[in-house]
C-alpha positions as CSV (number, residue, x, y, z in Angstrom):
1,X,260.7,273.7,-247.0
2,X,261.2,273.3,-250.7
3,X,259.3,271.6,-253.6
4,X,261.0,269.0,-255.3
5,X,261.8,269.3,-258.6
6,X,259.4,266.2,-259.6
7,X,256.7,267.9,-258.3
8,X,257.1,271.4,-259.8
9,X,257.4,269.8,-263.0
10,X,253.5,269.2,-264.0
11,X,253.5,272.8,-262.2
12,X,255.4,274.4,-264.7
13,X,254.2,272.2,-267.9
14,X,251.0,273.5,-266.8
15,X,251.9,277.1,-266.1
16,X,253.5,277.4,-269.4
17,X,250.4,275.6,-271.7
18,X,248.9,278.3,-270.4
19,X,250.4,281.1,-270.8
20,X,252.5,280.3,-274.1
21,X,249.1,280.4,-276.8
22,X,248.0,283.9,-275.0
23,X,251.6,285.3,-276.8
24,X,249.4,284.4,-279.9
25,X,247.1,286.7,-279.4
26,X,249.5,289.7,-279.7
27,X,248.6,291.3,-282.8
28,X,245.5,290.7,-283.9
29,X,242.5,293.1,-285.2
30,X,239.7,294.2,-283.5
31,X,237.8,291.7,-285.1
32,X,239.9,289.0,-284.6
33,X,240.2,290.1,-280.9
34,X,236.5,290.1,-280.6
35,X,235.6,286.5,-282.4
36,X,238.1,285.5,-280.1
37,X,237.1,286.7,-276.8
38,X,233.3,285.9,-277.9
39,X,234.1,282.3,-278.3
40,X,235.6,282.0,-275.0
41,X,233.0,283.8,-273.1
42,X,230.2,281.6,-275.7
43,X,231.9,278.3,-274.6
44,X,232.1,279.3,-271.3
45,X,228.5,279.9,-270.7
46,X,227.6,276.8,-272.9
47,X,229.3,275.0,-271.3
48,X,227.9,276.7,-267.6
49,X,224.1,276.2,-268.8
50,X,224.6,272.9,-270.1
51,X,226.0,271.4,-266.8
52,X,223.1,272.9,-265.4
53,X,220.2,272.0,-266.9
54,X,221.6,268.3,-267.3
55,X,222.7,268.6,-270.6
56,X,226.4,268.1,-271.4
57,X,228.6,270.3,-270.7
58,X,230.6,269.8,-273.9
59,X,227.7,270.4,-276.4
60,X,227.0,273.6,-274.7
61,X,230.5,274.3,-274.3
62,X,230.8,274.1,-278.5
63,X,227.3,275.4,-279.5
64,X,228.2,278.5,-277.4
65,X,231.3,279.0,-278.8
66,X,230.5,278.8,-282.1
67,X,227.6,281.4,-281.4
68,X,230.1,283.6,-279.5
69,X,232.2,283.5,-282.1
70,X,229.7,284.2,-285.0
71,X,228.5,287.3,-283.0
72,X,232.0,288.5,-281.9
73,X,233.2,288.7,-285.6
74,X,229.6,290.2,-286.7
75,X,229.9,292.6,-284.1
76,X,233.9,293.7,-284.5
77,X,233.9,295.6,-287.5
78,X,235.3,299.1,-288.2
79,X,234.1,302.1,-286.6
């Protein structure tokens, strides 16, 4: 049993948006690794606590990756 090729297609657009901006990331100083990473878990967890206390989700998601990322380049200096 094989997949047809119109259904592999949103598969593979889908596989490939997400993998293509992580080749990006190659590169990049500590402290650009750590705003980066800070964000992502900041929005994350905005996002988690904001869906659960009723809020929205997408104010969460942003206030908590702009705090993630403030504290991710603060913290990613030279040691």
């Amino acid at each position: 049993m094989t997949a047809s090729p119109a259904r592999m297609l949103p598969r593979l657009l889908l596989l490939t948006a997400l993998v293509v901006p992580m080749a990006a990331c190659e590169g990049l100083s500590r402290r650009e690794q750590r705003t980066l990473s800070g964000g992502a878990i900041g929005a994350a967890g905005g996002a988690a606590v904001g869906a659960l206390t009723g809020g929205s989700a997408v104010t969460g998601a942003l206030l908590g990756g702009a705090g993630g990322a403030a504290v991710g380049a603060l913290t990613g200096g030279r040691r």
